[in-house]
NUSEKOL-224139 format. One record per residue (C-alpha): residue number from 1; chain; z negated, x negated, y. Coordinates in nm, 4 decimals. Each point is the difference from the previous one (the first is absolute). Example, Ala and Ser with C-alpha at 12.3 -4.5 7.8 and 13.67 -1.06 7.14 Angstrom:
REM NUSEKOL-224139
   n chain       up     east    north
   1     A  -0.7800  -1.2300  -0.4500
   2     A   0.0660  -0.1370   0.3440
END
This chain:
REM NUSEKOL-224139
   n chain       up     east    north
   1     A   0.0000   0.0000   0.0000
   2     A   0.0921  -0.1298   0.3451
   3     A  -0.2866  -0.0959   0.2393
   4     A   0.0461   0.1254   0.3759
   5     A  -0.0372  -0.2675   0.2111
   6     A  -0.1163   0.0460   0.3747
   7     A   0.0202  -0.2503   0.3204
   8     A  -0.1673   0.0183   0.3153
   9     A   0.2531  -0.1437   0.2654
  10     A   0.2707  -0.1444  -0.0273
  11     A   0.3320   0.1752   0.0232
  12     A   0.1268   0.3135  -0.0988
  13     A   0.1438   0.1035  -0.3110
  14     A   0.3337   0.2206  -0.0196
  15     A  -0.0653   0.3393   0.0427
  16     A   0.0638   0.2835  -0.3286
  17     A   0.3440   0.1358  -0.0214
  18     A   0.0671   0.2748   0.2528
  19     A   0.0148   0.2551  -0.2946
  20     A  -0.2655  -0.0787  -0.1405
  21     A  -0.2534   0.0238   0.3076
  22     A   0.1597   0.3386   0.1186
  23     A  -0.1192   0.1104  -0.3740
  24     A  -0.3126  -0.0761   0.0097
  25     A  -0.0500   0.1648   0.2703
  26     A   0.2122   0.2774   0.1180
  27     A  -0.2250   0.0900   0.3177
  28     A   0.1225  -0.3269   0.1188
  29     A   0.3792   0.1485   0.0871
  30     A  -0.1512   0.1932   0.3242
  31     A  -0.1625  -0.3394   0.1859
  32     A   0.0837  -0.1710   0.2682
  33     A   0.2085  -0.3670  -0.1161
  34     A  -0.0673  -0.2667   0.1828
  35     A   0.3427   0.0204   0.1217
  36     A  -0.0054   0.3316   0.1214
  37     A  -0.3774  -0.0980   0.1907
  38     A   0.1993  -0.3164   0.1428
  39     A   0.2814   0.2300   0.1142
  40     A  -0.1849   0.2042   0.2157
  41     A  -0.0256  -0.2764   0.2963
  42     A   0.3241  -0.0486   0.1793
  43     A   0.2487  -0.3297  -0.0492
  44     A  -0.1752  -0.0918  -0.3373
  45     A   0.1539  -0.2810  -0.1934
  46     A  -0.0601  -0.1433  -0.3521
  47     A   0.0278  -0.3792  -0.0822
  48     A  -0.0519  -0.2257  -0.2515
  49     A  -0.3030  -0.1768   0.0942
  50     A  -0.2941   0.0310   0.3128
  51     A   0.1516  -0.3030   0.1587
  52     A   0.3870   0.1359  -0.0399
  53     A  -0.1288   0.2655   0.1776
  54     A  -0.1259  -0.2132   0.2789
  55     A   0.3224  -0.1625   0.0234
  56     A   0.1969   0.2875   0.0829
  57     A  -0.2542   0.0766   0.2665
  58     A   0.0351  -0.3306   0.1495
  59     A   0.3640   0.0212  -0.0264
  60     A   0.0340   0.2976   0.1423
  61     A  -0.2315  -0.1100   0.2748
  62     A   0.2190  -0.3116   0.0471
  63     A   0.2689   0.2199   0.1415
  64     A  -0.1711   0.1083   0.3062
  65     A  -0.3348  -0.2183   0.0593
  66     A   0.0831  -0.3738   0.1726
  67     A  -0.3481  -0.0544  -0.0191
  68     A  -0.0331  -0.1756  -0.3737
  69     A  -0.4055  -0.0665   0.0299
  70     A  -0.2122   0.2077  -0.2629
  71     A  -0.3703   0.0270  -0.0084
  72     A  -0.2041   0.0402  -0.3301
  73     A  -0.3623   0.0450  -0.1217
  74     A  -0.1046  -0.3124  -0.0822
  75     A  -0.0817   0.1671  -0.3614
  76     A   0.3734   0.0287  -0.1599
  77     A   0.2193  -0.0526  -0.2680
  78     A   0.2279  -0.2823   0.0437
  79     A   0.2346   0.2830  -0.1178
  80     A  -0.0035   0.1662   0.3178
  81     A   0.0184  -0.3297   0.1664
  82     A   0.3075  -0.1298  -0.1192
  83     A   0.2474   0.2286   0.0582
  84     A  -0.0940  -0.0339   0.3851
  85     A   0.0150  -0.3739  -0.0572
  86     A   0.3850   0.0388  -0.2181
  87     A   0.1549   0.1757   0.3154
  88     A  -0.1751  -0.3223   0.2757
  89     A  -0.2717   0.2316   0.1275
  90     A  -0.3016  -0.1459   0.1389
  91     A  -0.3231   0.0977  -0.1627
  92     A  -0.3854   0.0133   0.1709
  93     A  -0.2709   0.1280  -0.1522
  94     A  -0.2922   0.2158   0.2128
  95     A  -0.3485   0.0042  -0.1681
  96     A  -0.1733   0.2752  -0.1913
  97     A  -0.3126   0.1547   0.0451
  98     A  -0.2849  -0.0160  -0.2859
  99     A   0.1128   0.3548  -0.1087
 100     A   0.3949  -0.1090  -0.0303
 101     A   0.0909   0.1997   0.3346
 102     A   0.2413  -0.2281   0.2484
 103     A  -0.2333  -0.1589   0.2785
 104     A   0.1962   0.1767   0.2772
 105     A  -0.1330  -0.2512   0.2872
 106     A   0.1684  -0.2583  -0.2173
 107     A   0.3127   0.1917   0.0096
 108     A   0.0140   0.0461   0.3428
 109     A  -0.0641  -0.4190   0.0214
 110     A   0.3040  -0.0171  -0.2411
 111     A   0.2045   0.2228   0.1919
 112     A  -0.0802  -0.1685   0.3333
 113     A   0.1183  -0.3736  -0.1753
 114     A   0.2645   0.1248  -0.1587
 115     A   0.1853   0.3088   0.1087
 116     A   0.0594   0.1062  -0.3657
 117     A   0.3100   0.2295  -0.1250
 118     A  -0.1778   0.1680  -0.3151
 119     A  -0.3580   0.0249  -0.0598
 120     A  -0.0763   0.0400  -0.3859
 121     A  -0.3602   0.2023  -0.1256
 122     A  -0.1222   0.0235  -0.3765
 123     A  -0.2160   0.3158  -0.1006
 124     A  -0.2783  -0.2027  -0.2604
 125     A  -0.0989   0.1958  -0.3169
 126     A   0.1025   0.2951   0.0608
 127     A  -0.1819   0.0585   0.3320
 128     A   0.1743   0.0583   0.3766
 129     A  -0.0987  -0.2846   0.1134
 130     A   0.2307  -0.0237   0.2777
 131     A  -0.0651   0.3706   0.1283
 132     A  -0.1419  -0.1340   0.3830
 133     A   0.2299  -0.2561   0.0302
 134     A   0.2838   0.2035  -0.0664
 135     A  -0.0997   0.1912   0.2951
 136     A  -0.0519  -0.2957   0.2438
 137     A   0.2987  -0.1752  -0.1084
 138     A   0.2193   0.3310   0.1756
 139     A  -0.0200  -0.1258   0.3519
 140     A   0.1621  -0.3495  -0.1325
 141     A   0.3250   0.1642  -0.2435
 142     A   0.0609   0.1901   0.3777
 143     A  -0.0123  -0.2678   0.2482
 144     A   0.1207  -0.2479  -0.2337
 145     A   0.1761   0.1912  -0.2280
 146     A  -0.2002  -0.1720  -0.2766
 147     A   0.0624   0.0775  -0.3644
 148     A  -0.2543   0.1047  -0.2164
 149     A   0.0289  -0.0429  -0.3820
 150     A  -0.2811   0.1345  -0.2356
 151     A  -0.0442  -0.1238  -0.3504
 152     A  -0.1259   0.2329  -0.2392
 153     A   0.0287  -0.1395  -0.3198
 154     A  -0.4028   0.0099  -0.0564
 155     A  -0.0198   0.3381   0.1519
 156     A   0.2979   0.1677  -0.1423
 157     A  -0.1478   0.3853  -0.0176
 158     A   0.0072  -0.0318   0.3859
 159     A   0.3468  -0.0998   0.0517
 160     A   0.1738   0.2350   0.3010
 161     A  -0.3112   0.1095   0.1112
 162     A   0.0767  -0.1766   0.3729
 163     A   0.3472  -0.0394  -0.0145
 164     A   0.0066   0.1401   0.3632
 165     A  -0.1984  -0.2885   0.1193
 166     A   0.1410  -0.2786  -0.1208
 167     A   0.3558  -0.0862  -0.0604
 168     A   0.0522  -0.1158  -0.3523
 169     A  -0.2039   0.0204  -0.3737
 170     A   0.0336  -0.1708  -0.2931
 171     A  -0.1508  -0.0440  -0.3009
 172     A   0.0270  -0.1553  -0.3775
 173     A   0.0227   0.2566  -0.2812
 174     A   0.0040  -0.2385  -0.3055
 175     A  -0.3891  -0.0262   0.0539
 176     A  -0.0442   0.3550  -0.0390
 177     A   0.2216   0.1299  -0.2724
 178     A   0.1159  -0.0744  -0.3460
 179     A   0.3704  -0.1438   0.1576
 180     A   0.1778  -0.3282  -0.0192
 181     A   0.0834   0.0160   0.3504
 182     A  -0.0958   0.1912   0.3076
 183     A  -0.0322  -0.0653   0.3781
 184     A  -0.0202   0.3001   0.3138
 185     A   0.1110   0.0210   0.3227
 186     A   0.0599   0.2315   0.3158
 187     A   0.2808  -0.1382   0.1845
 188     A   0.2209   0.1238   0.2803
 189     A   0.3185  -0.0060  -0.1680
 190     A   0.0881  -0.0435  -0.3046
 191     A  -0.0030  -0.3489  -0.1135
 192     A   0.2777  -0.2678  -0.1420
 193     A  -0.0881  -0.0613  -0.3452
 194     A   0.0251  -0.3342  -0.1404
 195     A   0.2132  -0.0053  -0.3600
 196     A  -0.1873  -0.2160  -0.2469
 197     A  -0.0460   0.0054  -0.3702
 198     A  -0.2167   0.1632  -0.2033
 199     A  -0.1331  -0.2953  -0.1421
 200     A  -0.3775   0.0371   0.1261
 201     A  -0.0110   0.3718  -0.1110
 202     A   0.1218  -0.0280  -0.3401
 203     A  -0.2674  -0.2859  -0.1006
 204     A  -0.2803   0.1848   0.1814
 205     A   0.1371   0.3213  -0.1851
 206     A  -0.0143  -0.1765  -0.3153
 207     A  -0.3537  -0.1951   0.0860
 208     A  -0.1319   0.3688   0.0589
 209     A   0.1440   0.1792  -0.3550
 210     A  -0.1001  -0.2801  -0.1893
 211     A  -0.3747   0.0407   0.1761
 212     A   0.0230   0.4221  -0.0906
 213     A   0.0313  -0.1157  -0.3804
 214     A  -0.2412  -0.2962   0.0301
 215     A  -0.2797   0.2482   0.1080
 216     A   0.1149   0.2362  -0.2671
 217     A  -0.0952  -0.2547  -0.2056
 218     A   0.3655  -0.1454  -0.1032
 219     A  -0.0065  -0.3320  -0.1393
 220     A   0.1094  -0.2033   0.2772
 221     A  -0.0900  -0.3250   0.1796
 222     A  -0.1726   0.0633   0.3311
 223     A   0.1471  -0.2909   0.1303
 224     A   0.3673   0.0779  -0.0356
 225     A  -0.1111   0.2806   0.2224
 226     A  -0.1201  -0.2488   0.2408
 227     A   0.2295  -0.1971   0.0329
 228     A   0.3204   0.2589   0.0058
 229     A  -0.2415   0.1146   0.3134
 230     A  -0.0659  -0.3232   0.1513
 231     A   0.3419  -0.0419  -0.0079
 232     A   0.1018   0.3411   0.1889
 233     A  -0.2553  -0.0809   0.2356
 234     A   0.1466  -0.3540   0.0755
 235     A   0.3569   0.1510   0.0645
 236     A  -0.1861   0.2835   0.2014
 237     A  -0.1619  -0.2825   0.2177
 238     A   0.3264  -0.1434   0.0763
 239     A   0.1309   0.3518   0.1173
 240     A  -0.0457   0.1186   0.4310
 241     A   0.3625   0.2024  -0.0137
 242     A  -0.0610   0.4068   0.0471
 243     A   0.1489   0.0715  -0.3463
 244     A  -0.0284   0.3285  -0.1367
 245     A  -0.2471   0.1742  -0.2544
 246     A   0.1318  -0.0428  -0.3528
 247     A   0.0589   0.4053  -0.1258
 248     A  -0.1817  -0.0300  -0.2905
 249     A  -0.3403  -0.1048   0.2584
 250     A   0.1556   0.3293   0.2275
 251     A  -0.0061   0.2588  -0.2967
 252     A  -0.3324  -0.1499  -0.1081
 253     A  -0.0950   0.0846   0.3917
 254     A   0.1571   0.3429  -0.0246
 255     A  -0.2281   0.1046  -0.2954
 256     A  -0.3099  -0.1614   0.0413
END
């Protein structure tokens, strides 16, 4: 008899057959997807990572802002560092405050030495941490016609809750659902995707079934599943272009 085997962490497994979860549980057919929850904010796009998404934000930016300096929290991903740094953007950080909220008098310092195009904000663990600063930051996107991007990829449940006051959101989905690939963004227009191969999707696909049957208790050497992901994550990491969800990650999405 096969042992189930369980993991805490990690990465996630595929997810069952469409079929087969829609049997299980009929009720299921008359939820909200995650699509159709996406959907309802205006100018959505899907892509195929968090920092893709950035990218097309940044590109799309790039057509109308002369003003290439970005500021950060000085807690962030060197994932939403780069792609600012791929397209010759200058990057400054402004300070936190014990509670992760942006020290706004260090903003305003920032903004005083630098005259910044974009300002970038991170919601931490789920919270609104950036709910006053949104509101301060209004008087600078008017009389400077300053950019404001918000990162939601550790606060996904409130993504479009301010679209109105700031001008872009993005987020990653691969660290929320059972997909090989998935990025968000609300652009203007939509964007110029980049063509590129498939090559990252189909190992992390395959990384991903191989983990379902692993945990099912298949016989199967955990580290062939590490290292077909390693691998996907290494092409991943070489990767900035705003390429498209896969369609398999988008009907996952549409389901879920």
């Amino acid at each position: 008899m096969k042992s189930v085997r369980y993991e805490i962490g990690s990465f996630y497994e595929s997810e069952k057959s469409l079929e087969t979860w829609f049997e299980e549980d009929c009720d299921k057919r008359g939820r909200l997807s995650a699509i159709s929850w996406f959907s309802r904010i205006n100018n959505v796009f899907y892509f195929e990572s968090g920092r893709s998404s950035e990218m097309a934000i940044i590109d799309e930016i790039g057509d109308y802002e002369t003003r290439h300096i970005c500021l950060v929290p000085e807690y962030t991903c060197d994932t939403v560092i780069k792609p600012f740094m791929k397209r010759k953007w200058d990057v400054y950080y402004y300070r936190l405050t014990d509670n992760l909220k942006p020290d706004i008098n260090d903003i305003d310092e920032k903004i005083r030495l630098y005259n910044p195009g974009v300002i970038v904000t991170i919601l931490y663990y789920g919270v609104d941490t950036a709910i006053e600063t949104r509101k301060k930051l209004q008087r600078w996107r008017k009389e400077k016609r300053g950019i404001l991007i918000e990162d939601y990829t550790q606060s996904l449940a409130l993504f479009g809750n301010n679209h109105k006051e700031i001008d872009y959101e993005m987020a990653s989905l691969r660290k929320w659902f059972p997909i090989s690939g998935g990025g968000i963004a609300t652009l203007k227009k939509k964007p110029h995707y980049f063509e590129c191969g498939n090559d990252y999707v189909v190992k992390q696909a395959e990384s991903q079934e191989l983990k379902y049957k692993y945990l099912l208790g298949a016989p199967i050497n955990k580290q062939v599943i590490l290292d077909l992901h390693r691998e996907a994550e290494r092409i991943l990491d070489e990767r900035y272009e705003p390429i498209n969800m896969d369609l398999d990650s988008y009907n996952v999405l549409c389901t879920y």
